[in-house]
Predicted model as a PDB file, atoms N, CA, C, CB and O in Angstrom, pLDDT in the B-factor column:
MODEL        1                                                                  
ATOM      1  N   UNK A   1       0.824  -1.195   0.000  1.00 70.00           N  
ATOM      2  CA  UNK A   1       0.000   0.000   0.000  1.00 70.00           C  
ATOM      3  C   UNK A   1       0.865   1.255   0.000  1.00 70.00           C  
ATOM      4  CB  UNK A   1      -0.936   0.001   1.206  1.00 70.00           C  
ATOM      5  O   UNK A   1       0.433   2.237  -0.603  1.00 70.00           O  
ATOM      6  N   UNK A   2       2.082   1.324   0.636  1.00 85.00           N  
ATOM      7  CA  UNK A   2       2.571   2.112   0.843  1.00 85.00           C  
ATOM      8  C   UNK A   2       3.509   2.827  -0.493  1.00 85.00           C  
ATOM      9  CB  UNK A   2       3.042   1.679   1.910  1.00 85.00           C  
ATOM     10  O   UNK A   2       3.522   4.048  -0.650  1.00 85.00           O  
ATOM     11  N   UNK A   3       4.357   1.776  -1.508  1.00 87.00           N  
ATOM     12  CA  UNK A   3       4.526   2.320  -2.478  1.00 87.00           C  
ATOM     13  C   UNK A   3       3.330   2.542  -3.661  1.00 87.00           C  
ATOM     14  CB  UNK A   3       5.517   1.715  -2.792  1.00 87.00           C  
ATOM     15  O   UNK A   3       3.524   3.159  -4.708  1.00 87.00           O  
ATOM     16  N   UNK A   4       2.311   2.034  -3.343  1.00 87.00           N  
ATOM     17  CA  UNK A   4       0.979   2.568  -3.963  1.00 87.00           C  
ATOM     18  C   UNK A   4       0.945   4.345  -3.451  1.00 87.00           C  
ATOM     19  CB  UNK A   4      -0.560   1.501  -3.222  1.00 87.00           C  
ATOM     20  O   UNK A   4       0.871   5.268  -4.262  1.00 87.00           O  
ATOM     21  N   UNK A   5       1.005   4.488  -2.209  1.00 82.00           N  
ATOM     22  CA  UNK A   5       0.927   5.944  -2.358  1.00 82.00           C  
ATOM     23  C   UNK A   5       2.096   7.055  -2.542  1.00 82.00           C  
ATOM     24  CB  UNK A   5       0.309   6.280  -1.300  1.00 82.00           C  
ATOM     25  O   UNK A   5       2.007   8.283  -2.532  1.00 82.00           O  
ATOM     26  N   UNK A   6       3.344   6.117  -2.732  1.00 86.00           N  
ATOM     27  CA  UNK A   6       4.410   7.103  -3.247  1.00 86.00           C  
ATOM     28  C   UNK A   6       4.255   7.245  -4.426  1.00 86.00           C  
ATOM     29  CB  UNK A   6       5.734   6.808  -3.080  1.00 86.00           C  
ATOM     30  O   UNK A   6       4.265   8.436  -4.735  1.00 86.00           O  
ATOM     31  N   UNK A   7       4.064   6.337  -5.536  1.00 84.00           N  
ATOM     32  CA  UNK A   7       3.849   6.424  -7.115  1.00 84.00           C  
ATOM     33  C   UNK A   7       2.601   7.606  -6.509  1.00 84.00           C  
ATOM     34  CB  UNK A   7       3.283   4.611  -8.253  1.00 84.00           C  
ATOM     35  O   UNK A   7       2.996   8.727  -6.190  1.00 84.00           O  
ATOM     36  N   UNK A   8       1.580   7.365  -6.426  1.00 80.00           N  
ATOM     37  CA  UNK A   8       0.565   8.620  -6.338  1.00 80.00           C  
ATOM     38  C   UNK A   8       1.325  10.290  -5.892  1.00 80.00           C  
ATOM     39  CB  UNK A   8      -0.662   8.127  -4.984  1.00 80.00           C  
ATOM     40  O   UNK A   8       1.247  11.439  -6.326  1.00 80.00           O  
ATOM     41  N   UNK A   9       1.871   9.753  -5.061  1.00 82.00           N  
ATOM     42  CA  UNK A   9       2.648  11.255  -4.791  1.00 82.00           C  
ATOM     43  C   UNK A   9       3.688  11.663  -5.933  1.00 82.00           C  
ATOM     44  CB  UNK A   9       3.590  11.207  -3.294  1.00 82.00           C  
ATOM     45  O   UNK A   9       3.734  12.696  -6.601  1.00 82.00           O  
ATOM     46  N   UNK A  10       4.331  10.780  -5.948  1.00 82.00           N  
ATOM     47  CA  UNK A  10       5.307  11.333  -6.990  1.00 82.00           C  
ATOM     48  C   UNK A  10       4.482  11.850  -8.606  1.00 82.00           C  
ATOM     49  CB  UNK A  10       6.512   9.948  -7.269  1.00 82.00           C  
ATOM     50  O   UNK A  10       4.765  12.943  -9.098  1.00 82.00           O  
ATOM     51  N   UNK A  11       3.630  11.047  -9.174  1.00 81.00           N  
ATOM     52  CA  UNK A  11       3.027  11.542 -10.134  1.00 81.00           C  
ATOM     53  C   UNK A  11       2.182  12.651  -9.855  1.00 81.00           C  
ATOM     54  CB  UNK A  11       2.440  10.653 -10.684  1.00 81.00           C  
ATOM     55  O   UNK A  11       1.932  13.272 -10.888  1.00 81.00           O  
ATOM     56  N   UNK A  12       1.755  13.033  -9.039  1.00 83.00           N  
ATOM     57  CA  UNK A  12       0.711  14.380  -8.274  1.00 83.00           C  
ATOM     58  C   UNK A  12       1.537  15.551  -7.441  1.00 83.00           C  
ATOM     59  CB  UNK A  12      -0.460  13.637  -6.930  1.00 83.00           C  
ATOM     60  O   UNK A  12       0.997  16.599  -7.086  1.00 83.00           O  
ATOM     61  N   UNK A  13       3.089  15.187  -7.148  1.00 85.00           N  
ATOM     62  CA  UNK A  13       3.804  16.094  -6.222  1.00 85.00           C  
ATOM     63  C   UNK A  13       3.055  17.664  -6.774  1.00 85.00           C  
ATOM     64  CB  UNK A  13       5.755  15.936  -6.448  1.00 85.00           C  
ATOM     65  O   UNK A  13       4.059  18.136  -6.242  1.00 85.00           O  
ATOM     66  N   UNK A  14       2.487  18.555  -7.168  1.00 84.00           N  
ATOM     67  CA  UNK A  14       2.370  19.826  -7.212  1.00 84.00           C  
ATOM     68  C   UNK A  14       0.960  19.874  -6.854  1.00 84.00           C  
ATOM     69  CB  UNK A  14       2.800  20.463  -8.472  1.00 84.00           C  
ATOM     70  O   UNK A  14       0.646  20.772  -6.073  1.00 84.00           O  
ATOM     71  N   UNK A  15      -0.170  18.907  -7.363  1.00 86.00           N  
ATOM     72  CA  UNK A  15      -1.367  19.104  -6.433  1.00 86.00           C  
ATOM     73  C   UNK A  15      -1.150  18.437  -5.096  1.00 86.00           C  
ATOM     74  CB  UNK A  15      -2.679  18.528  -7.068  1.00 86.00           C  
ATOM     75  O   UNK A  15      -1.485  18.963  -4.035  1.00 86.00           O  
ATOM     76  N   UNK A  16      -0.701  17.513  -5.175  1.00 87.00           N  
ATOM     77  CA  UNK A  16      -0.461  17.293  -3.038  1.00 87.00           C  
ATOM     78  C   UNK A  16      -0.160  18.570  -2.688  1.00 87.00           C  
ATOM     79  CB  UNK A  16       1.148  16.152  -2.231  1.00 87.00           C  
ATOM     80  O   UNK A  16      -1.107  19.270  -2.331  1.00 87.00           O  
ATOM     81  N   UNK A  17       1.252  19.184  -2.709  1.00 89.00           N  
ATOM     82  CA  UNK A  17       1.764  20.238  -2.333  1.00 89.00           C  
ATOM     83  C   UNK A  17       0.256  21.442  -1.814  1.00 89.00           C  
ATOM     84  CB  UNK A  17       2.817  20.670  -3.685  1.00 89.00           C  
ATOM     85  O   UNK A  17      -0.364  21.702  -0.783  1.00 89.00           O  
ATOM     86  N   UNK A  18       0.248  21.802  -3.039  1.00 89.00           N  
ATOM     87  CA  UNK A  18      -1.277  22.773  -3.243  1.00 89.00           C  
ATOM     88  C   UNK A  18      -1.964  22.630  -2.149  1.00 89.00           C  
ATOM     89  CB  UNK A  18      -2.374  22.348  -4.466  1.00 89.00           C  
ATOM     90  O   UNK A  18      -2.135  23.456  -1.252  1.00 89.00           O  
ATOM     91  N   UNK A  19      -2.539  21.061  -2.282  1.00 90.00           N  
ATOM     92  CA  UNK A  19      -2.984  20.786  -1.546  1.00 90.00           C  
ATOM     93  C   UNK A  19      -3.495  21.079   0.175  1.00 90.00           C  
ATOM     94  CB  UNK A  19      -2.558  20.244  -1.901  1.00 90.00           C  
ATOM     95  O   UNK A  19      -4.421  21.511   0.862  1.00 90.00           O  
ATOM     96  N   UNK A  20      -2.087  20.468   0.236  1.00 92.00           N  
ATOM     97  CA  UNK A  20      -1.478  20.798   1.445  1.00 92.00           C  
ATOM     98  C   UNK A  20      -1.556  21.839   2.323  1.00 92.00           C  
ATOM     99  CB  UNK A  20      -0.527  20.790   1.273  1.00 92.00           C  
ATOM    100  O   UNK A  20      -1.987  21.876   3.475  1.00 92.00           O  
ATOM    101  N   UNK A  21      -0.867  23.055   1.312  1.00 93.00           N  
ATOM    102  CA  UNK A  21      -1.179  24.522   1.736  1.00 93.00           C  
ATOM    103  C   UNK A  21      -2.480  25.045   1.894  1.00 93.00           C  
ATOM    104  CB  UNK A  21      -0.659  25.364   0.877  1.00 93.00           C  
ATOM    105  O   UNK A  21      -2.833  25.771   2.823  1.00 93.00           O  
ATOM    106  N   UNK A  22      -3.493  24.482   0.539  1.00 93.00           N  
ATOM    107  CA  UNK A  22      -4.673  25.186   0.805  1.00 93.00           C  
ATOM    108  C   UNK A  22      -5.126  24.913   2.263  1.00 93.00           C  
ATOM    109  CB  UNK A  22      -5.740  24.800  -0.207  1.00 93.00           C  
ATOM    110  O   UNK A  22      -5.494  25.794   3.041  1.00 93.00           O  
ATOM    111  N   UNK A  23      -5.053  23.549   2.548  1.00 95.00           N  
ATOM    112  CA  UNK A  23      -5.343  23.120   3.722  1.00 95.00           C  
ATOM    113  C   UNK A  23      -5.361  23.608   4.713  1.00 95.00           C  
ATOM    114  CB  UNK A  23      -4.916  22.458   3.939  1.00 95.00           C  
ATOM    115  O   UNK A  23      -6.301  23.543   5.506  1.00 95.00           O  
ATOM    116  N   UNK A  24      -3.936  24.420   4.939  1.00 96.00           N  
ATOM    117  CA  UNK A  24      -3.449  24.642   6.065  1.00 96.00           C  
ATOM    118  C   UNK A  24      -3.672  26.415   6.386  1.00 96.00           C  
ATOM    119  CB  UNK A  24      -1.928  24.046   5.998  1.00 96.00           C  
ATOM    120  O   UNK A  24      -3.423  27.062   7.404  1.00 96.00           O  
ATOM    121  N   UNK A  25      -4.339  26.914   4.828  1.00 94.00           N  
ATOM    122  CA  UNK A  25      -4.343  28.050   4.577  1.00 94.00           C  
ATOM    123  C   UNK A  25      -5.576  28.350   5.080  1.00 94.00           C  
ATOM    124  CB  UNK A  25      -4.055  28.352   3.346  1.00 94.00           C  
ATOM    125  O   UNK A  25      -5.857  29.437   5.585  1.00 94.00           O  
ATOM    126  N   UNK A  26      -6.660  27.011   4.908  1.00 94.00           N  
ATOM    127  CA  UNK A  26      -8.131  27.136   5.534  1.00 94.00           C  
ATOM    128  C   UNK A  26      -8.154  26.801   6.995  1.00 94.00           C  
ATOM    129  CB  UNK A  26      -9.182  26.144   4.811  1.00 94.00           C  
ATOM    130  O   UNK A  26      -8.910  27.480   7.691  1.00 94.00           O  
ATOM    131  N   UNK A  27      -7.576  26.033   7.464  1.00 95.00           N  
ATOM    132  CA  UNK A  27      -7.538  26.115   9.012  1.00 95.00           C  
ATOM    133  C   UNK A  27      -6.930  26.963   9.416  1.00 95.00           C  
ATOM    134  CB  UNK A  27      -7.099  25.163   9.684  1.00 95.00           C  
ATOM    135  O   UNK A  27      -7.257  27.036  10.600  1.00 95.00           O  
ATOM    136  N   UNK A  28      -6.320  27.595   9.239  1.00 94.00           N  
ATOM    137  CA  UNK A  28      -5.655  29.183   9.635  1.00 94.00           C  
ATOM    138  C   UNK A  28      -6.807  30.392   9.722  1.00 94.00           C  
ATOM    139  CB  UNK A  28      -4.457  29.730   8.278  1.00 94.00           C  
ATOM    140  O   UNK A  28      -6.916  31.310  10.536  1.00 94.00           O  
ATOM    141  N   UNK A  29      -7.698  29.999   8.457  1.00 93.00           N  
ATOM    142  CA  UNK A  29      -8.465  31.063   8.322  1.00 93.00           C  
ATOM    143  C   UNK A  29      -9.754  31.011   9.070  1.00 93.00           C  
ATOM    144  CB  UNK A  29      -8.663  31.260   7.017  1.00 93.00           C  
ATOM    145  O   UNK A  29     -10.351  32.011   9.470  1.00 93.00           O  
ATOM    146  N   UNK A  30     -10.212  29.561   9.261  1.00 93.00           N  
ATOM    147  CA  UNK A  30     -10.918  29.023  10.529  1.00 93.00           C  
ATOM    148  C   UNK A  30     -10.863  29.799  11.431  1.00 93.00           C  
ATOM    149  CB  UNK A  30     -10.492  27.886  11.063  1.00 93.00           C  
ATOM    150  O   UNK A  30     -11.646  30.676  11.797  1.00 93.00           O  
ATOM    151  N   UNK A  31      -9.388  29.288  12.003  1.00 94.00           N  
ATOM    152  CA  UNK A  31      -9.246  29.858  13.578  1.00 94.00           C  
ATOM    153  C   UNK A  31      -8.584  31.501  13.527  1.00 94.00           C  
ATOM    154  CB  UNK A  31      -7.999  28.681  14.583  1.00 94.00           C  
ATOM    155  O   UNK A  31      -8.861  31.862  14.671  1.00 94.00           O  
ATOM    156  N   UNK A  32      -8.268  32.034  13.234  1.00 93.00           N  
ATOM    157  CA  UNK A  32      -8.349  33.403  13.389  1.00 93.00           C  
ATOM    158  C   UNK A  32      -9.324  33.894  13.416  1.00 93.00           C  
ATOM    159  CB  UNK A  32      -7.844  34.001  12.709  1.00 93.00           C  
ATOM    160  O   UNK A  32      -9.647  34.530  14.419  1.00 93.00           O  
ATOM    161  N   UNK A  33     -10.371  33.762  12.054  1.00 92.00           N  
ATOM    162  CA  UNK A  33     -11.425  34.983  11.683  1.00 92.00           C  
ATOM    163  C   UNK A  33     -12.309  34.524  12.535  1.00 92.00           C  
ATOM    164  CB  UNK A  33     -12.051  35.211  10.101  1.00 92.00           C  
ATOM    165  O   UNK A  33     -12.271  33.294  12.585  1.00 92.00           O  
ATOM    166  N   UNK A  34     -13.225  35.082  13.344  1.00 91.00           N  
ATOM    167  CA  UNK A  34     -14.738  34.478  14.016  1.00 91.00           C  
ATOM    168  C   UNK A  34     -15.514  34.906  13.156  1.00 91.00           C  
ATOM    169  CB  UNK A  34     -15.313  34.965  15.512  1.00 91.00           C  
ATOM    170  O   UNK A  34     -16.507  34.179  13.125  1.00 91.00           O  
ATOM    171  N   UNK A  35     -15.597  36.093  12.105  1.00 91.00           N  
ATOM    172  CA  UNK A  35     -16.936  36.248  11.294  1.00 91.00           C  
ATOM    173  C   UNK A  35     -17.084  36.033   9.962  1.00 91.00           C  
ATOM    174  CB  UNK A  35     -17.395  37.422  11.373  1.00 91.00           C  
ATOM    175  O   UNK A  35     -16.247  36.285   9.096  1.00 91.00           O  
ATOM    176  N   UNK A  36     -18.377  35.469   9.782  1.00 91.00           N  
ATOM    177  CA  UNK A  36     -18.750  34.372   8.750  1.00 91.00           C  
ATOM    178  C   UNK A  36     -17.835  35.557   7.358  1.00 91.00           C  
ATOM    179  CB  UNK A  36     -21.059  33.960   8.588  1.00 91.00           C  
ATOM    180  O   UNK A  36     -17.099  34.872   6.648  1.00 91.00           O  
ATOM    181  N   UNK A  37     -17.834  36.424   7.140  1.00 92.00           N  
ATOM    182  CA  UNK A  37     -17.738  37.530   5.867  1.00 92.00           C  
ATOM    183  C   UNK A  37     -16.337  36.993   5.889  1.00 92.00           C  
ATOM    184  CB  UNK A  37     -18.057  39.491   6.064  1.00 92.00           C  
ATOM    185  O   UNK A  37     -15.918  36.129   5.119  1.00 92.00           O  
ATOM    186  N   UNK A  38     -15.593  37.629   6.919  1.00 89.00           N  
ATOM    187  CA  UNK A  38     -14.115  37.086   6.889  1.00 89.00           C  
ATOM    188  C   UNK A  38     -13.624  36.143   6.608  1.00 89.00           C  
ATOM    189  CB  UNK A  38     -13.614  37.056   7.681  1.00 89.00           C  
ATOM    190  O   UNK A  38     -12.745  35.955   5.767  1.00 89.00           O  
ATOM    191  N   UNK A  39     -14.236  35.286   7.419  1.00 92.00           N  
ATOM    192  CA  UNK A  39     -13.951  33.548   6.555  1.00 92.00           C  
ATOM    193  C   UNK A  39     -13.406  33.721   4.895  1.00 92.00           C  
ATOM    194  CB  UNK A  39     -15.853  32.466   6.382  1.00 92.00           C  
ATOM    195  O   UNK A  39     -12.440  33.635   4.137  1.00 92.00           O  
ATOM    196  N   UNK A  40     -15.028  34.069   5.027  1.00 92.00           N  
ATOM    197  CA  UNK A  40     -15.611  33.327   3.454  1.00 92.00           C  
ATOM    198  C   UNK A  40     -14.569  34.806   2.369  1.00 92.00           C  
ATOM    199  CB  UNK A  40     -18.331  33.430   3.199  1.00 92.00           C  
ATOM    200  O   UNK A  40     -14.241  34.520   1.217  1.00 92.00           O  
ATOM    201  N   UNK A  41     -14.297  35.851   2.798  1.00 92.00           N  
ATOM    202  CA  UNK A  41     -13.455  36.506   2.461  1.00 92.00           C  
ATOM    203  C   UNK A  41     -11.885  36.518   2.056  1.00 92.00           C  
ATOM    204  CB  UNK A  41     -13.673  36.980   3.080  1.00 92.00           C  
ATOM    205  O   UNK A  41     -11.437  37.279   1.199  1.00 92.00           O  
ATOM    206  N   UNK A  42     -11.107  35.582   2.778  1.00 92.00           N  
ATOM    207  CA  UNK A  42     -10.145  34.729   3.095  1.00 92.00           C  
ATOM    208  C   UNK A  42      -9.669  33.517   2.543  1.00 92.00           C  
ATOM    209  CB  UNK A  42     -10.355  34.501   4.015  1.00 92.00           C  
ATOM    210  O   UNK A  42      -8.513  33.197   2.266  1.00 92.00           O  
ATOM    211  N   UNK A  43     -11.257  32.575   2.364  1.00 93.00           N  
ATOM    212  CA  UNK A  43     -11.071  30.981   2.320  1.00 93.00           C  
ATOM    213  C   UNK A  43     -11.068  31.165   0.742  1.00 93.00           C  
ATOM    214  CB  UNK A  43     -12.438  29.806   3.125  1.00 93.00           C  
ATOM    215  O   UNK A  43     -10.597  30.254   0.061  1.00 93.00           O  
ATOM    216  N   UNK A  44     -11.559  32.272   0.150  1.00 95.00           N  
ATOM    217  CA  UNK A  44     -12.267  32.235  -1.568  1.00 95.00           C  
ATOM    218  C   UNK A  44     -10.705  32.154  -2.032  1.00 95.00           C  
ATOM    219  CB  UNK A  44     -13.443  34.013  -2.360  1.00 95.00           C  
ATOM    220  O   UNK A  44     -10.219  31.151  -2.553  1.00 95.00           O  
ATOM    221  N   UNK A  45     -10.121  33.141  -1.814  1.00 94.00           N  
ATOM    222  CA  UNK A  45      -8.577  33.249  -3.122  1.00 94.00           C  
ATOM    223  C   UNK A  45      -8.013  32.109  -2.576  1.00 94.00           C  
ATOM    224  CB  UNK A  45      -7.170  34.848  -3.099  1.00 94.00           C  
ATOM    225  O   UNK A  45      -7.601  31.455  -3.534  1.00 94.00           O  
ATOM    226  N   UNK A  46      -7.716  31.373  -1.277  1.00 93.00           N  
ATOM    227  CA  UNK A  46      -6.791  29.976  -1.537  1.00 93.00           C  
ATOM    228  C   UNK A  46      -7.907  28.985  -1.983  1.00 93.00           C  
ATOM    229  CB  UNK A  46      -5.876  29.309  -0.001  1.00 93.00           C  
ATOM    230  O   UNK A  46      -7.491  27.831  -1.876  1.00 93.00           O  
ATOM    231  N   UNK A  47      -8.604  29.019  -2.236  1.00 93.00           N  
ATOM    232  CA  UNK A  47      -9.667  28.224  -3.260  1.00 93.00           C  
ATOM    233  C   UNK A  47      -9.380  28.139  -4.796  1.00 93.00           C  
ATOM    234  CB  UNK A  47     -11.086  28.942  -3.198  1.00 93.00           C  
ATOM    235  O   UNK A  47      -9.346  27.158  -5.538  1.00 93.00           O  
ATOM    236  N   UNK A  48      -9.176  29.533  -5.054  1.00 94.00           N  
ATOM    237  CA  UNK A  48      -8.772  30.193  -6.115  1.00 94.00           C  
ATOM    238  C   UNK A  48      -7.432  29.463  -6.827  1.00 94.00           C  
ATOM    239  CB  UNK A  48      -8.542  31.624  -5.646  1.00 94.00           C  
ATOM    240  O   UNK A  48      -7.182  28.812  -7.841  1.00 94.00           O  
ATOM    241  N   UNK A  49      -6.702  30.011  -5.600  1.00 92.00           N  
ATOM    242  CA  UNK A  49      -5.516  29.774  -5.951  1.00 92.00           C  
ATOM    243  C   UNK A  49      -5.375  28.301  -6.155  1.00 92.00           C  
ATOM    244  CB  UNK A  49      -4.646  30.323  -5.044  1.00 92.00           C  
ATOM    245  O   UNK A  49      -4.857  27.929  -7.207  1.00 92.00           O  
ATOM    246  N   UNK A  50      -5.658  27.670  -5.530  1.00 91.00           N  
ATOM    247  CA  UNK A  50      -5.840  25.670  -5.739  1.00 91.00           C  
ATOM    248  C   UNK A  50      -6.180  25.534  -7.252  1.00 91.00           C  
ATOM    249  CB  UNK A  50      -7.508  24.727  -4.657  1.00 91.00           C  
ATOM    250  O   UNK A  50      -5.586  24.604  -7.800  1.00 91.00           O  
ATOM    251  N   UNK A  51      -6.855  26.128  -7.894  1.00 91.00           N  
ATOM    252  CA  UNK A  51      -7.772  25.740  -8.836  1.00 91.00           C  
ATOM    253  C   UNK A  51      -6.921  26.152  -9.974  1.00 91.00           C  
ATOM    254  CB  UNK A  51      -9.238  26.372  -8.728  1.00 91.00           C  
ATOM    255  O   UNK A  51      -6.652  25.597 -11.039  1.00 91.00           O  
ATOM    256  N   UNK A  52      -6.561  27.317  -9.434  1.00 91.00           N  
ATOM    257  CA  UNK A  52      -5.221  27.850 -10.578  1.00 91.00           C  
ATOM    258  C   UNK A  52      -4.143  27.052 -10.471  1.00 91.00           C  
ATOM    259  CB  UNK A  52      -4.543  29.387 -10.328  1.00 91.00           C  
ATOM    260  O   UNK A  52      -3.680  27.034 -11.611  1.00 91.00           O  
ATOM    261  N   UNK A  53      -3.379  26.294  -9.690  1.00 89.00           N  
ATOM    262  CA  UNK A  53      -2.399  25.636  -9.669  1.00 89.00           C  
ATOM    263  C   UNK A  53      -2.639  24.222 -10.343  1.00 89.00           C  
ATOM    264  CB  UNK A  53      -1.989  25.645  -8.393  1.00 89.00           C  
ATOM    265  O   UNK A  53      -1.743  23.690 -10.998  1.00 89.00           O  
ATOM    266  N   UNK A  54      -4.151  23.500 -10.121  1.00 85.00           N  
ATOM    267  CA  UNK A  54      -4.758  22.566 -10.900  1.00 85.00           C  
ATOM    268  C   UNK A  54      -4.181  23.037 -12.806  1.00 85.00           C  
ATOM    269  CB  UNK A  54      -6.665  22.717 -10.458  1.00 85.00           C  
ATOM    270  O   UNK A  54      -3.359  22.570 -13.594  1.00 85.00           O  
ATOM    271  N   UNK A  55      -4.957  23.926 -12.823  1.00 87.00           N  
ATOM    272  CA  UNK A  55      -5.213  24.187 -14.566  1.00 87.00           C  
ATOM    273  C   UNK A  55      -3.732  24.398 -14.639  1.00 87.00           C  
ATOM    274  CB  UNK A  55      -6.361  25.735 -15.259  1.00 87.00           C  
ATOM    275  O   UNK A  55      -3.149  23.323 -14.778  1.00 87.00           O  
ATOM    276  N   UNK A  56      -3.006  25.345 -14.596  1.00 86.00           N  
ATOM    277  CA  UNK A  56      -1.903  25.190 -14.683  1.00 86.00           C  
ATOM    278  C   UNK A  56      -0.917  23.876 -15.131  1.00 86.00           C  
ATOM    279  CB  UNK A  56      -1.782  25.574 -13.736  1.00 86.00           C  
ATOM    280  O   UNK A  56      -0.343  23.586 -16.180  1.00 86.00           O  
ATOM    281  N   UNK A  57      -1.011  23.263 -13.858  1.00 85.00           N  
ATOM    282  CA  UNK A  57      -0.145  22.053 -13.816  1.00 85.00           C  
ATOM    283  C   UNK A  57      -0.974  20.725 -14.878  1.00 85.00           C  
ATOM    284  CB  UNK A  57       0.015  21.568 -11.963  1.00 85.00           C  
ATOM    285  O   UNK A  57      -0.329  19.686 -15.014  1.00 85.00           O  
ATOM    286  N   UNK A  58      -1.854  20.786 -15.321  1.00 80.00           N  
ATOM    287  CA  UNK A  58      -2.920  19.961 -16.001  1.00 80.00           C  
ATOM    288  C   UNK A  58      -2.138  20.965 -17.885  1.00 80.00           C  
ATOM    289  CB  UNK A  58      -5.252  20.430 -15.122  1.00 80.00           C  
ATOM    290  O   UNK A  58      -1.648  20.361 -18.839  1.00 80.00           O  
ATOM    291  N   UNK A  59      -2.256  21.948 -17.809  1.00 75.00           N  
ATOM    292  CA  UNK A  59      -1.815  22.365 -18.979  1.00 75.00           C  
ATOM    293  C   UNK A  59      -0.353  21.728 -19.377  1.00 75.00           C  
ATOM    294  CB  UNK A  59      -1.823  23.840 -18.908  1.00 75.00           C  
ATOM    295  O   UNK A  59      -0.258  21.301 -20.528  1.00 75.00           O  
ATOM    296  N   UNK A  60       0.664  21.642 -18.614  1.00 74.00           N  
ATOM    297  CA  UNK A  60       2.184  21.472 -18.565  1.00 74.00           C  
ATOM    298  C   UNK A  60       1.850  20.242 -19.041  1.00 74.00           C  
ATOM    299  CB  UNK A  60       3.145  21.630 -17.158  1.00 74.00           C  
ATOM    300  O   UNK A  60       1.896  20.102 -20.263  1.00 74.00           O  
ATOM    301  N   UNK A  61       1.524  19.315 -18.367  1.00 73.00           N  
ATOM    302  CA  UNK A  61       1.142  17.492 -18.821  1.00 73.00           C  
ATOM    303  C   UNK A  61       0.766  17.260 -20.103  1.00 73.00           C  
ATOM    304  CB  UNK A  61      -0.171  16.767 -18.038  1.00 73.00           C  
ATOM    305  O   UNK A  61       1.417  16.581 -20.897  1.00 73.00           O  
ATOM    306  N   UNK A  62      -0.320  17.831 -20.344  1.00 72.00           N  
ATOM    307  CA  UNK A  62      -0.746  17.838 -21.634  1.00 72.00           C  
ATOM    308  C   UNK A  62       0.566  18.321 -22.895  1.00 72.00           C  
ATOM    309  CB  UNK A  62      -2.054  18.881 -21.559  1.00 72.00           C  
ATOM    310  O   UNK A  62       0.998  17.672 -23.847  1.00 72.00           O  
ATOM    311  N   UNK A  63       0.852  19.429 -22.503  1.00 74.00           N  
ATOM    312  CA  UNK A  63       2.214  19.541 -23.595  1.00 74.00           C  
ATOM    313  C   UNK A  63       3.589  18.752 -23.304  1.00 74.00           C  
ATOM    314  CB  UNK A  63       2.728  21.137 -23.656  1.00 74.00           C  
ATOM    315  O   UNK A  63       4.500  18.551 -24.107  1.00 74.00           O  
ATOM    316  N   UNK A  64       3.525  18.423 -22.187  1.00 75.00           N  
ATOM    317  CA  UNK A  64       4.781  17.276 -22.196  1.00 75.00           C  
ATOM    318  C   UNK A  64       4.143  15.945 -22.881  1.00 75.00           C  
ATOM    319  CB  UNK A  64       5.389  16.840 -20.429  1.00 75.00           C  
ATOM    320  O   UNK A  64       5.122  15.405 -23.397  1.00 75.00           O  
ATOM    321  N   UNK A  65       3.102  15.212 -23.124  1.00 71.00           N  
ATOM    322  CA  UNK A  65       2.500  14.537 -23.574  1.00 71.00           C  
ATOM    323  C   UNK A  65       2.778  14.720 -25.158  1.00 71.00           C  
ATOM    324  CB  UNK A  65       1.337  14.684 -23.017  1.00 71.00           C  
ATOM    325  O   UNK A  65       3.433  13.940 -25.850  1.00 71.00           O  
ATOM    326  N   UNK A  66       2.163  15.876 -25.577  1.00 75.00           N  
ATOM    327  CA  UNK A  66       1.992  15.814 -26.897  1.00 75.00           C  
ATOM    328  C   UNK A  66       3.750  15.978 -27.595  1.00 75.00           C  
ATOM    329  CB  UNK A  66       0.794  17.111 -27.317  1.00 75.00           C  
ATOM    330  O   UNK A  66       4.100  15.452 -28.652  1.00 75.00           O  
ATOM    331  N   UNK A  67       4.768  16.937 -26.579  1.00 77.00           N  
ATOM    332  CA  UNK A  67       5.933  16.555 -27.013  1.00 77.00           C  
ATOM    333  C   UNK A  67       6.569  14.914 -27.136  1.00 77.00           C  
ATOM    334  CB  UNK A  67       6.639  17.303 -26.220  1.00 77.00           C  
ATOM    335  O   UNK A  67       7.342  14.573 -28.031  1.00 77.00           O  
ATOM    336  N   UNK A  68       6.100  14.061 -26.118  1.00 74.00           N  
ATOM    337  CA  UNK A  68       6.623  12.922 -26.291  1.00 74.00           C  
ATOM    338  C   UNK A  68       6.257  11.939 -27.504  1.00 74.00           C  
ATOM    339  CB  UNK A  68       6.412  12.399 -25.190  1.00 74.00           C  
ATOM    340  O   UNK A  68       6.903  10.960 -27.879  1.00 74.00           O  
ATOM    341  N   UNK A  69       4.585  12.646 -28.228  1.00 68.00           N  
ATOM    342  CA  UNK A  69       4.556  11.414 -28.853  1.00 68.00           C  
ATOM    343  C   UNK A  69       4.600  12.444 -30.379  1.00 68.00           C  
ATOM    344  CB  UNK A  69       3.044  10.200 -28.398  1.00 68.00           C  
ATOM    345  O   UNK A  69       4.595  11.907 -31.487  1.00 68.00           O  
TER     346      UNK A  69                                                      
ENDMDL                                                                          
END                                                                             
């Protein structure tokens, strides 16, 4: 199981990463802000930003792909 989830990591290392941060970027934003605006003020751009690092890194693949074949 365990090199089952290193192949997963290693082929995904930049969304784990992302991941990761968004994660840690939303429990941060949890516990600081108490009001709902702030939150949701806060939690939106590392949302954002996740989604941008997705398309991004999904674009790169695709042209390393089409270079290989």
């Amino acid at each position: 199981m365990s090199k089952r989830l290193i192949k997963i990591f290693e082929e995904n290392k930049t969304w784990t990463i992302a991941g990761i941060i968004a994660a840690i970027g939303v429990v941060l934003a949890l516990i600081l802000f108490k009001d709902e605006v702030d939150r949701f003020t806060f939690i939106m751009p590392i949302f954002a930003a996740f989604i941008v690092v997705g398309i991004l890194t999904l674009a790169d693949e695709e042209e390393k792909k089409e270079k290989k074949n």
